[in-house]
N, C-alpha and C positions, 0 to 999 in steps of 0.2 A: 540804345541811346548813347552817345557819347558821353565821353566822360568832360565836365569839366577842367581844363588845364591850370593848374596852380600859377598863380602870377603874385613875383615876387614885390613884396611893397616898393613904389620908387623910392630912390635913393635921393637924398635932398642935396647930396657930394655931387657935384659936374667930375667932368673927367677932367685927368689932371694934364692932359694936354689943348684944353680949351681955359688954361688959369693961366693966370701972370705966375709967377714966379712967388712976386709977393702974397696974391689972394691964395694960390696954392700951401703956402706956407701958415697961413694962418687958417685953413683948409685941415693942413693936416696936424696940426698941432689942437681941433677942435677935436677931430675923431681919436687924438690919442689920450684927450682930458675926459673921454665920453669912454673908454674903454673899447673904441674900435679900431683894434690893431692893426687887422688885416686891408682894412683902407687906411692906417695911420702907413704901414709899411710901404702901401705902393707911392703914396703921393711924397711921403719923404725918402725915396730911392729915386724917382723923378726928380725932386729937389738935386737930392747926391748929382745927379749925371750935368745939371747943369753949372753945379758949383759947389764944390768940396768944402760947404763952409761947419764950423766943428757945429753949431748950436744944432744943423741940419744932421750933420755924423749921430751927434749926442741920441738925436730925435728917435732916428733911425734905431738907433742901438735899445732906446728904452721900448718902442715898439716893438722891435723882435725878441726882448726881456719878457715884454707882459702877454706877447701871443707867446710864448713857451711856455709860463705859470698856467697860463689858460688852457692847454694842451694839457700840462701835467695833471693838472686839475680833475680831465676827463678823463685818465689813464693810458692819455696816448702816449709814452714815453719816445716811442721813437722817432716821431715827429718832433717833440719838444726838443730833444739833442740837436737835430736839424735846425729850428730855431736859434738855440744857442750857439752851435757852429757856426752859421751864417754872423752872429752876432758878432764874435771873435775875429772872424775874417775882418772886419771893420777896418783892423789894425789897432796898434798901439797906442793908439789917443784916446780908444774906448775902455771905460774901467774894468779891469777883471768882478766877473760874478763868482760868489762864491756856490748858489745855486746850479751855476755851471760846472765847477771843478767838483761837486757834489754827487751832479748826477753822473758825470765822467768818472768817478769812484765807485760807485754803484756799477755801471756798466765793465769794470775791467781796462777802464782806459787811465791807468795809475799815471804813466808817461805823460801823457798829456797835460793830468791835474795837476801833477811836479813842475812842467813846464808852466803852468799858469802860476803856480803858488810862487814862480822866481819872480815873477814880476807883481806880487801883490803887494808890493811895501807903502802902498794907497790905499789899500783897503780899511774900513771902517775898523773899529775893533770890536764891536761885535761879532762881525762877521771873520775877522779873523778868530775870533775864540770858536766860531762855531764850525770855521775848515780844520783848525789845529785838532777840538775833539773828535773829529769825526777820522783823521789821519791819523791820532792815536788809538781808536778803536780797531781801525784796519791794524794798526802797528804789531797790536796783540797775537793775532792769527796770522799774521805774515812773517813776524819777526822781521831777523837781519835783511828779507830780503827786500823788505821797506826801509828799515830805518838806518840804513849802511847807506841808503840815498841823501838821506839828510847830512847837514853838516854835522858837525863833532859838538859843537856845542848846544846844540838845540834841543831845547828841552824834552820834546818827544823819544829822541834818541837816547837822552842820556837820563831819562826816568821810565823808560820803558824793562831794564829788567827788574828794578822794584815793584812796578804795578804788577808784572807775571809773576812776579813771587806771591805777592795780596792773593792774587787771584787764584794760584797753585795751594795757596794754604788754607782759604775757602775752602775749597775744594776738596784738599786731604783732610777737613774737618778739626787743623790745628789754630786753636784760638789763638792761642799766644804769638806763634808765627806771623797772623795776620794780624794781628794790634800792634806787632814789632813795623810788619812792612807800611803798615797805613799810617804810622806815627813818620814815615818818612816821605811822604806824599806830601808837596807844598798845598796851599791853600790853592795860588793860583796855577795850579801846574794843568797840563790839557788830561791828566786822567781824574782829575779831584770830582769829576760824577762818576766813575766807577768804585773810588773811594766811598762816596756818599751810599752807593747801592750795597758795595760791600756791607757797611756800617747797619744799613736795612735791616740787610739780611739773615744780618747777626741774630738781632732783634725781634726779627717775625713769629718764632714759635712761640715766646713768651711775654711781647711785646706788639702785638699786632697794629694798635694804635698808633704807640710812636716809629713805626718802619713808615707805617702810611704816611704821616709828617715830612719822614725825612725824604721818603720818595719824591711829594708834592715838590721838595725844593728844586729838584732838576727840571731842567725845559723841557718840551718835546722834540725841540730842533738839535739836541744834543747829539754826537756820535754814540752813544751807550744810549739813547733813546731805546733799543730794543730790550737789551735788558731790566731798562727798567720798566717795558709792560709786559713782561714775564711776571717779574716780582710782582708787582699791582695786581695780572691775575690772581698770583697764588695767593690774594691777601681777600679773595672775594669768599663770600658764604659757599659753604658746599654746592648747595643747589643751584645758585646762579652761578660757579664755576663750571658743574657739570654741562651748562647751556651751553655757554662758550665753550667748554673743549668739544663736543658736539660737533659747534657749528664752525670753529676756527681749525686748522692744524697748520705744520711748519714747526721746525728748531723751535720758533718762541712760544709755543704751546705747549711741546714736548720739555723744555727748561721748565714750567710754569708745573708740568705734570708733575716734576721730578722734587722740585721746591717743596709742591705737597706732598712730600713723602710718596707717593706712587711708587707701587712696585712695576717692575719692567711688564709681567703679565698682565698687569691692568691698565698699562697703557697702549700693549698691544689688542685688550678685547675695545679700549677704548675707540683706536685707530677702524678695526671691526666695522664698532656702530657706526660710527662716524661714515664708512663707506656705503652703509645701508641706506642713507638717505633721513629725510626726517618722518618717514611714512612708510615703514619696512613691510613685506607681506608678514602676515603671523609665523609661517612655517618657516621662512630663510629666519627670523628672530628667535624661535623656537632652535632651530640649529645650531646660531651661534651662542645662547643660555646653554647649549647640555654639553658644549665643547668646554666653556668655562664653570661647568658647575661647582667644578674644584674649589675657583676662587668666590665664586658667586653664592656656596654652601648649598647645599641640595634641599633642605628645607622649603629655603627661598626661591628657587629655579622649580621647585614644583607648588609651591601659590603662583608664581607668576605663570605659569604652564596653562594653571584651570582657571587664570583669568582671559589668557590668548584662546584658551579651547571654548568658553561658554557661549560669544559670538555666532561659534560655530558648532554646537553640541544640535545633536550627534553625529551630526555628517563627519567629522575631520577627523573619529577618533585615530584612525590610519597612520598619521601623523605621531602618536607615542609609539604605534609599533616600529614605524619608520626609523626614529630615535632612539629604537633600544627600551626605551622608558617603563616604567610600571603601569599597566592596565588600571584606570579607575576602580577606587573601592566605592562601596555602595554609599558612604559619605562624602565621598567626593560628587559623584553622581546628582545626588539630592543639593549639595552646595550648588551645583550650578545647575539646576535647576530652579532651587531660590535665586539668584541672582537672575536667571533669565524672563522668572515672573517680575522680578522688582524692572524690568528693563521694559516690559511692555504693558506695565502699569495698572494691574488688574488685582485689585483689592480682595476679591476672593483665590486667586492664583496665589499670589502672596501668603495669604494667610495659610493655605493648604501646603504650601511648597515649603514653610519655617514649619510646618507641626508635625509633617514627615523625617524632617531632619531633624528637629527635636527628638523626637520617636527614635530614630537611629542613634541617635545619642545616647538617649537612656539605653535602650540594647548595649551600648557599648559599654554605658556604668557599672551595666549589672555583672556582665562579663572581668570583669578585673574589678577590683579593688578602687573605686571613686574616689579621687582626692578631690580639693579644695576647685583646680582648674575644671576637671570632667564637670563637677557641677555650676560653676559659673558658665563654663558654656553650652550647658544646656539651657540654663535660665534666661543666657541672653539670646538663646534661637526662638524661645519663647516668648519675649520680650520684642525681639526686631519685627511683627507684623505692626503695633505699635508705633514702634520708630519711624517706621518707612511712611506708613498712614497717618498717622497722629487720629485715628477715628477712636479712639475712646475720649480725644476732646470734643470730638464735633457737638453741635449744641440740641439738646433731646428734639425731638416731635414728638408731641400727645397724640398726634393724629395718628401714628404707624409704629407697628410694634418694632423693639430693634431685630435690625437684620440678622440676617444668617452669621454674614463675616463678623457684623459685630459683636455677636456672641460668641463666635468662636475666640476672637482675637482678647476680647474680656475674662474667656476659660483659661484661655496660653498664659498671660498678663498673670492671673490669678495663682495659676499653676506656677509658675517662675518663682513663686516665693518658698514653695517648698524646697527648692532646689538653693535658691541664695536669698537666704530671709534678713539677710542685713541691709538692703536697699531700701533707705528711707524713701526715695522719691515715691519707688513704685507703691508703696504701702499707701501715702496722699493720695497718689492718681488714684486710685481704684475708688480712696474713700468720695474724692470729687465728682467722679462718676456716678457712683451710686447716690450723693446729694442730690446730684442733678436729674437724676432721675427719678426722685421721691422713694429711694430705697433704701430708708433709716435703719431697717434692721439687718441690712448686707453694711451696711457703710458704720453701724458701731460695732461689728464683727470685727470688720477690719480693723478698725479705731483700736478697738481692747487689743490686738496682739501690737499696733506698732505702741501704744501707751504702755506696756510691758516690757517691752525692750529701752525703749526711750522718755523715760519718766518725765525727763524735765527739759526736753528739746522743746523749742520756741513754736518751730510749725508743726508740733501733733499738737501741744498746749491748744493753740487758736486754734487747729481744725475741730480739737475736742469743745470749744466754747461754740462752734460754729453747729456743731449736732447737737449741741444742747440746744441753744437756738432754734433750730430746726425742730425740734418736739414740743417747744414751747417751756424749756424748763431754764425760766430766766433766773431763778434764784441761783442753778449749781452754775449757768455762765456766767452770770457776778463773782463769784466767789474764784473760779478758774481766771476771770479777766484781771482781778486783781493778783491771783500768781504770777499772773504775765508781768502787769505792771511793775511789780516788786523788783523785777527781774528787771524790764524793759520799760523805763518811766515814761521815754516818748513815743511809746507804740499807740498810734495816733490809730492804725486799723482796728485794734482790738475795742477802742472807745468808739468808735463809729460804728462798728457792728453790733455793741450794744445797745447806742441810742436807737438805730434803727430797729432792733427787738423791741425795744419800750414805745417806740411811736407806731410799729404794728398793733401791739395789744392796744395802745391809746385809740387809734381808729376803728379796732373792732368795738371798744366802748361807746365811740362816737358813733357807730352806725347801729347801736341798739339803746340810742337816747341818753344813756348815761354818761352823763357831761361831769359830774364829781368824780366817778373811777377816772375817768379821762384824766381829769387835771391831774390828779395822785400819778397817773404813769411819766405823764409829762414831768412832773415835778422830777419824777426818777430818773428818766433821759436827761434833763438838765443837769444831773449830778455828774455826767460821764461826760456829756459836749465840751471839746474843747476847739475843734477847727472851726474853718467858718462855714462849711457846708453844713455839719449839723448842726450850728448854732440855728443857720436859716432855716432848715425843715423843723427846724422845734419851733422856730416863730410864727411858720406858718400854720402849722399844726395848732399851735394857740390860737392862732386868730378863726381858723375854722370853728374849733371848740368855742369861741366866744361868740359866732354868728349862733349859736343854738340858745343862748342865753338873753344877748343881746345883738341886735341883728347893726343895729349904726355901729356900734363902738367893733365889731368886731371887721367891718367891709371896713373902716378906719383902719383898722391893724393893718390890714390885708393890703390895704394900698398904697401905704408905706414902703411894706415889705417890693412892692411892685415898682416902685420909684427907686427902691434900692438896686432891682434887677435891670433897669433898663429900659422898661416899658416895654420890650423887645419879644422877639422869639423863645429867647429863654425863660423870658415871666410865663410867658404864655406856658409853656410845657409844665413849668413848675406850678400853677393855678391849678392846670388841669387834671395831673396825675394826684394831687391833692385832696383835688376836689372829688375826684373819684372813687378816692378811698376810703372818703366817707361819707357816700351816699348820696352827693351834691350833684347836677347836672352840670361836666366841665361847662358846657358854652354858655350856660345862663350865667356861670359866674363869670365869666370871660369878658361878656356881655353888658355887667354888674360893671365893674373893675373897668370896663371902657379899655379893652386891649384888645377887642374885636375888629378894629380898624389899624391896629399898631404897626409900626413903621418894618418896611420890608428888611428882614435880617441881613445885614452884613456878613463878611468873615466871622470876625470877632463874633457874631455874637449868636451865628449859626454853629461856630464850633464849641461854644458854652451850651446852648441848647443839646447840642449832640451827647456830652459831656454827661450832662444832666440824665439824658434819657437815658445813656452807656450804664454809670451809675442803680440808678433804678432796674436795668435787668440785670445786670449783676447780684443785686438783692434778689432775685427770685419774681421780679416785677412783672405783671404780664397786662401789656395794652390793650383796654376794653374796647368795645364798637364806640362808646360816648366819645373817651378821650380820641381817637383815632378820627372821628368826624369832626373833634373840636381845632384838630392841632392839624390836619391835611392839608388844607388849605394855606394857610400861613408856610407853612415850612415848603411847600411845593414851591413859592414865590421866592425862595433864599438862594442867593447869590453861587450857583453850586459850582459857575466855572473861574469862581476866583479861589478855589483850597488848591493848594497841593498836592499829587499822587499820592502821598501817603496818607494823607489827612482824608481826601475822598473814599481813600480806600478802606480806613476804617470805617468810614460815614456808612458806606453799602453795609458794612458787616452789622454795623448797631441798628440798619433801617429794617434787614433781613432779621433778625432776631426780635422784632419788634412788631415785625409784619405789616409795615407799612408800606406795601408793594407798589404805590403810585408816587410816591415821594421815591423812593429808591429809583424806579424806572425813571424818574428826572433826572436823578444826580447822577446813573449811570451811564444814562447818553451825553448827560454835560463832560464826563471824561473823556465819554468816547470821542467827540470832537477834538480833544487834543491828544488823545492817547489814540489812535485810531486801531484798530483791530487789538486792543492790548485783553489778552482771555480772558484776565480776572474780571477786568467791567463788560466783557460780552456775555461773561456768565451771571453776573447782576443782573442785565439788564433781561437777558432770556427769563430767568426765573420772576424778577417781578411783572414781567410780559405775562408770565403764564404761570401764577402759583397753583394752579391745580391740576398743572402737566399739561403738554402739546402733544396730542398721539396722531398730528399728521405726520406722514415721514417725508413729505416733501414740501411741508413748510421752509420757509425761506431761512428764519430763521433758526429754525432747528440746523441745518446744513450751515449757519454761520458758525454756529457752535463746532461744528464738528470743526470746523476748519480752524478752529480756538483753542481745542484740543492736541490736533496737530502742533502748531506753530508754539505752545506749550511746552508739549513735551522735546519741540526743537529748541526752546531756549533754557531748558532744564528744571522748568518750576512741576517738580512732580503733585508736589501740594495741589495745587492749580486743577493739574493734568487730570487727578485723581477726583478729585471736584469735579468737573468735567465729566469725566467717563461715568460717573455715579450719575449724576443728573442725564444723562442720554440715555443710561439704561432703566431711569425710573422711567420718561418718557418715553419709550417703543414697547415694541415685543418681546416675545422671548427670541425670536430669528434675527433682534437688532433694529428691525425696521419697521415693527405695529399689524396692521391688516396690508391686504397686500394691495398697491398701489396699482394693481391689474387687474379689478376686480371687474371685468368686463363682460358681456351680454355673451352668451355661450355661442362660439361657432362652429360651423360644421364643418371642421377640421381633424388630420390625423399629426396632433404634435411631436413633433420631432425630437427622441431624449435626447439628454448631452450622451457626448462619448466621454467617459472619465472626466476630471477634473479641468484638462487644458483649457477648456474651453467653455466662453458662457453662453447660456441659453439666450441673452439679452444680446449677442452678438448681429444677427441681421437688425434688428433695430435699429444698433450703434453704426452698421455699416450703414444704413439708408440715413444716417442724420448725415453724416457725413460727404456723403454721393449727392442726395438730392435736397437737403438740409432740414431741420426740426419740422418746420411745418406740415412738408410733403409725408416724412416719416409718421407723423403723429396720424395723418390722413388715411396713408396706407394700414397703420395697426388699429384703427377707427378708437383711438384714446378718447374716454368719456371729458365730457368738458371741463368740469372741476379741475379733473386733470393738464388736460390741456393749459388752464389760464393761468395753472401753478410753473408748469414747465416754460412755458411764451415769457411770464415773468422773469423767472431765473434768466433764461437765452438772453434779454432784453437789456438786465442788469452787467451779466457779468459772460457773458456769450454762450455760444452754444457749445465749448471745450467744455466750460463748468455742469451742463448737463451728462455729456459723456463720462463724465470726472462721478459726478452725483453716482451715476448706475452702477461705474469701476467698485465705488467702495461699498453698494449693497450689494455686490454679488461677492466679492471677497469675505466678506462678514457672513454671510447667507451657507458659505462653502461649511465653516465649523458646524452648523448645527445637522450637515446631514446630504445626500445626493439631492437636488430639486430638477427635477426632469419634466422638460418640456412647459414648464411656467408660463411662455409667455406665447401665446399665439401666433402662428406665422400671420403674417396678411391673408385675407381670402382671396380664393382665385376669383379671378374678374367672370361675371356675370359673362355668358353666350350670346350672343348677338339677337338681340329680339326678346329676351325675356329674363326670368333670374333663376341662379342659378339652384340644379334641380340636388335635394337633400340626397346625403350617401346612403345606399342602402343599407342596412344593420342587419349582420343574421341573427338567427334567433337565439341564438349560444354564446352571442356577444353583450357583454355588462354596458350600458348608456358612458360615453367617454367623463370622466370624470377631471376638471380643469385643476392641478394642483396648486395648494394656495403656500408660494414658500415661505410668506411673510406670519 
């Protein structure tokens, strides 16, 4: 097909030999208010030929003025001078540009700009102060053989060996000398900006602020313009100076190096880098670190070495022998082998790959004499599966015992104190852990040695109020809350966490009738409430209490309390987790209370409910079948795609903890709408799709996931990524992928093994999607229907790439756990003509073909 031919938009301009004179004039004096030169220029050179008049000269001349800035603009210099030439040619009635004599200085054509500067006694004076600086700047580096062209009295001339002396005494690093010569520089004289820079640069090492000042005062347009963004580099933070020397070079990078004190060897590894590009291979990088390890310290050039090596461990060890270098020690070794697990995200790799190198560590302590550092970083190799995972926060399951990893990573955690037993943090976390797990007599273990060391620190105090709590021993948490308080008058946490112990035991009074112990606990929370959150869970807690007594005066309180909240979502939640607690069916009282019909939650007042409910698992809250059928409905109707990402984003984590997997699976496709593929809401929303796990592997969704894990770990959220990979591997098998999705009618075939690794057994499948496409494929390998309507699907959605894609990554994954030979069945050979075809004979010493299942 032919290509179409590009046609240029008409031009609204006629030709300027179809114009009067006049309409051509006013023709071309539109295109030169409009910025187009190149038609300003031809129609007023046409003007020129018919009548030399100046308005038309002038015309002319400003047109070939602004098509030269426009040139220079685009770094066409050569052209631009062209411009300007032509400009000059005009003659004498056209004003000298100072822009002209400029770039004619730049270029070497000194003669020339002498020649223009005799004739500039018209010039603005702007414009002359900015040809004088720029001819004493040259004056400096040319000396006599510029300024013996000037007259005798002009100032250039005759303040030029003052300013080389300034500049000479800089330079010899004599102070005095140059406060002598800069005291004799006028104010107005054409070198008073290299004064000014001078005066900078006095000031820069101890004055960095005021040099910046003084710099700001010079123009850009200035002749010493250069110098002074030398100085302005050298006035930048380390790091973003290193960018720019990087990515700049030239004299004015090299000055700027040398300002920062640079030594000459480091601005030649400098020069190095710089020609390396910004994306050097490892090894050419690697080269030029062991040429400079001198300046670079060898410490340092060998971390940077097994950062460039882990990439590529083991293959590249080659590369240290290549450079002379030290052969890995067995710490080295394990280091980058932790790094290489932290790289590909595998929470049990991790954890094994820091307790090896721990392990190697202690070997090392035992061997020499262990000071103070040998044991901090043992502790902290212990410590880093922790860091990386954050899985001794994740939030318990009753349902499944903890895992492998997380045992291990809780033993290293554990163990790391013997090694550095002054880390408050770690001593908490374990204790919060074990809270969270209902493991009082591991978590007052821990408690007793950090309460030994640290008697009167604020967060063991409250952790200790918090395990007392926890055992039900409200009397010694009174007693400890008020050391707090003594201490800390508005520790607003330490009083909230004990009303809510007193309004615990008050409801277990309430749900075994006794409504007098009740009142007595209340009375006792009311001595500590002082926010308004508890003030309202004590009121409501009242007014429950007084439904058992009196049933009007207490649905009175109640609905008070209800008018205070809103009538709203948030009443609702707070009714129902209430009513729960002691014994009351939430929806009947819902029901009571006329909030069964209540108005569909807003923002506001979905993120108070949220709030409310965050609150409550925090205490140790856990949402019954009642309250969960009372409050689903309501909250499913709430406005979920007016929150914010962050705000949604905690919504899933409080809905997850809570188990309200049909509300969750709302709010997380309402993100997904404007967040579209974002992992964290495809991992919401998969898990509340499916809380008791998907072991299809070719569920749709399961493969979104994957692809959320990917795109994950491409935007660097390893948290995320980590979450992800966990949840993939509770849903499949142990080969990745579940049962195996070929789990087809036996035929009578001799399967063909792989040869080694190159190659997948899924390979003619993938060739026939491709050649004769999915359906024909699916036909030929007789795919059971299930299957079938799961693969048509995928094809349908997102094409038949993402099928081939699907297979790619179970057979990559399938490869770790082992050889799987001959999996997938070839096609059968087609039937003989006239009948079907006849079974293979079996000899008698041959075992029945057994179909391998690699899933």
């Amino acid at each position: 097909m032919a290509k179409k031919q590009k046609r240029r938009a008409a031009s609204t301009n006629r030709k300027p030999s179809q114009l009067s004179p006049e309409a051509l004039a006013v023709q071309a004096r539109q295109n030169l208010d409009a910025n187009r030169f190149r038609d300003a220029i031809a129609d007023f050179k046409q003007l020129v030929k018919v009548e030399s008049r100046p308005e038309w000269q002038q015309g002319l001349a400003d047109a070939y003025a602004g098509r030269a800035r426009e040139l220079t603009a685009k770094g066409m210099h050569k052209e631009a001078m062209v411009m300007w030439d032509n400009r000059a040619a005009l003659g004498t009635e056209v004003s000298v540009s100072v822009d002209h004599m400029l770039m004619m200085m730049r270029a070497g054509r000194l003669e020339s700009a002498l020649e223009q500067l005799a004739r500039s006694s018209d010039m603005a004076p702007e414009d002359q102060n900015r040809l004088r600086s720029a001819i004493a700047a040259l004056a400096l580096t040319q000396g006599a053989a510029l300024t013996e062209r000037l007259p005798a009295d002009d100032p250039i001339r005759r303040q030029a060996p003052t300013a080389s002396a300034a500049l000479d005494a800089y330079c010899a690093g004599d102070d005095a000398a140059l406060r002598a010569a800069l005291s004799e520089i006028p104010f107005r004289s054409p070198y008073r900006d290299l004064a000014q820079i001078l005066k900078a640069l006095q000031l820069l090492p101890s004055s960095p602020i005021e040099a910046e000042k003084t710099l700001g005062r010079i123009g850009s347009d200035s002749g010493f313009a250069p110098l002074k963004q030398a100085a302005e580099l050298a006035l930048l933070p380390e790091s973003t100076f290193l960018e720019q020397a990087l990515r700049l070079s030239g004299s004015r990078m090299r000055l700027a190096c040398t300002l920062k004190g640079w030594s000459d060897e480091r601005i030649a590894l400098l020069d190095e880098l710089r020609h390396l590009g910004p994306h050097p291979k490892p090894d050419t990088l690697l080269s030029v670190m062991y040429k400079h390890r001198g300046q670079l310290g060898e410490a340092w050039t060998r971390q940077k070495t097994l950062r460039l090596l882990f990439p590529h461990y083991p293959t590249r060890l080659d590369w240290l022998k290549t450079l002379g270098a030290p052969r890995l020690t067995p710490f080295e070794r394990w280091l980058i082998a932790c790094w290489a697990a932290e790289e590909i995200e595998n929470s049990w790799h991790i954890a094994d790959s820091w307790s090896d190198l721990a392990d190697e560590l202690k070997h090392l302590a035992k061997k020499q004499a262990a000071g103070p550092v040998d044991k901090l970083r043992v502790a902290l190799a212990l410590r880093r599966t922790d860091q990386v995972t954050d899985i001794l926060s994740a939030e318990p399951d009753a349902e499944r015992a903890p895992s492998d990893v997380e045992q291990m990573a809780l033993k290293q955690v554990e163990e790391s104190l013997d090694w550095d037993p002054e880390d408050r943090r770690t001593y908490l976390r374990l204790i919060a852990f074990y809270r969270g797990r209902g493991r009082t007599k591991d978590a007052r273990r821990i408690l007793a040695a950090a309460s030994e060391r640290w008697p009167d620190d604020m967060g063991v105090l409250q952790t200790s109020m918090e395990v007392a709590i926890d055992s039900g021993a409200f009397k010694k948490a009174s007693t400890i809350a008020r050391r707090i308080l003594e201490i800390d008058p508005i520790n607003s946490g330490v009083r909230d966490a004990l009303v809510n112990a007193h309004l615990a035991h008050a409801s277990k009074q309430m749900l075994q009738r006794r409504s007098d112990l009740a009142t007595k606990e209340l009375g006792a929370a009311r001595e500590w409430a002082r926010s308004e959150h508890a003030l309202e869970q004590l009121d409501i807690a009242c007014g429950l209490n007084r439904l058992s007594t009196d049933a009007d005066a207490g649905m009175a309180e109640l609905g008070q309390i209800v008018e205070r909240l809103g009538k709203g979502l948030d009443a609702q939640i707070a009714m129902a987790l209430a009513a729960d607690s002691v014994g009351h069916v939430p929806s009947s009282l819902l029901k009571a209370l006329k909030l069964k019909s209540a108005r569909v939650a807003d923002k506001a007042d979905l993120l108070a409910a949220l709030g409310r409910l965050r609150r409550f698992l925090d205490r140790g809250g856990k949402i019954s079948k009642r309250v969960e059928s009372a409050i689903n409905p309501p909250m499913a109707k709430g406005h979920w795609a007016q929150l914010e990402r962050q705000d949604i984003e905690s919504a899933c984590e409080t809905l997850r903890r809570a188990g309200l997997h049909q509300v969750r699976s709302k709010a997380a496709r309402a993100a997904l709408k404007r967040w579209r593929g974002a992992p964290i809401f495809e991992l919401h929303a998969f898990e509340a799709k499916y809380p008791n796990g998907c072991h299809d592997p070719f569920n749709k969704d399961l493969m979104t996931l994957e692809w959320a894990l990917d795109r994950a770990r491409g935007d660097g959220d390893t948290r995320t990524a980590l979450r992800i990979q966990g949840l993939i591997d509770r849903n499949v098998g142990p080969f990745g992928r579940g049962p195996s999705p070929f789990d087809l009618p036996p035929f009578d075939f001799d399967p063909e093994p792989m040869s080694g690794r190159g190659e997948s057994p899924l390979e003619p499948f993938l060739e026939m999607i491709e050649d004769v496409g999915l359906e024909a494929a699916m036909d030929a390998f007789q795919m059971p229907k299930n299957l079938r309507k799961d693969l048509r699907k995928l094809a349908q959605e997102q094409g038949e790439d993402a099928v081939i894609e699907l297979f790619d990554i179970m057979f990559n994954e399938m490869l770790s756990a082992g050889p799987l030979d001959g999996f997938l069945p070839l096609p059968p050979s087609p039937p003989p003509k006239g009948g079907k075809p006849k079974p293979r004979k079996k000899p008698d010493d041959e075992d029945p073909p057994i179909q391998t299942d690699p899933f």
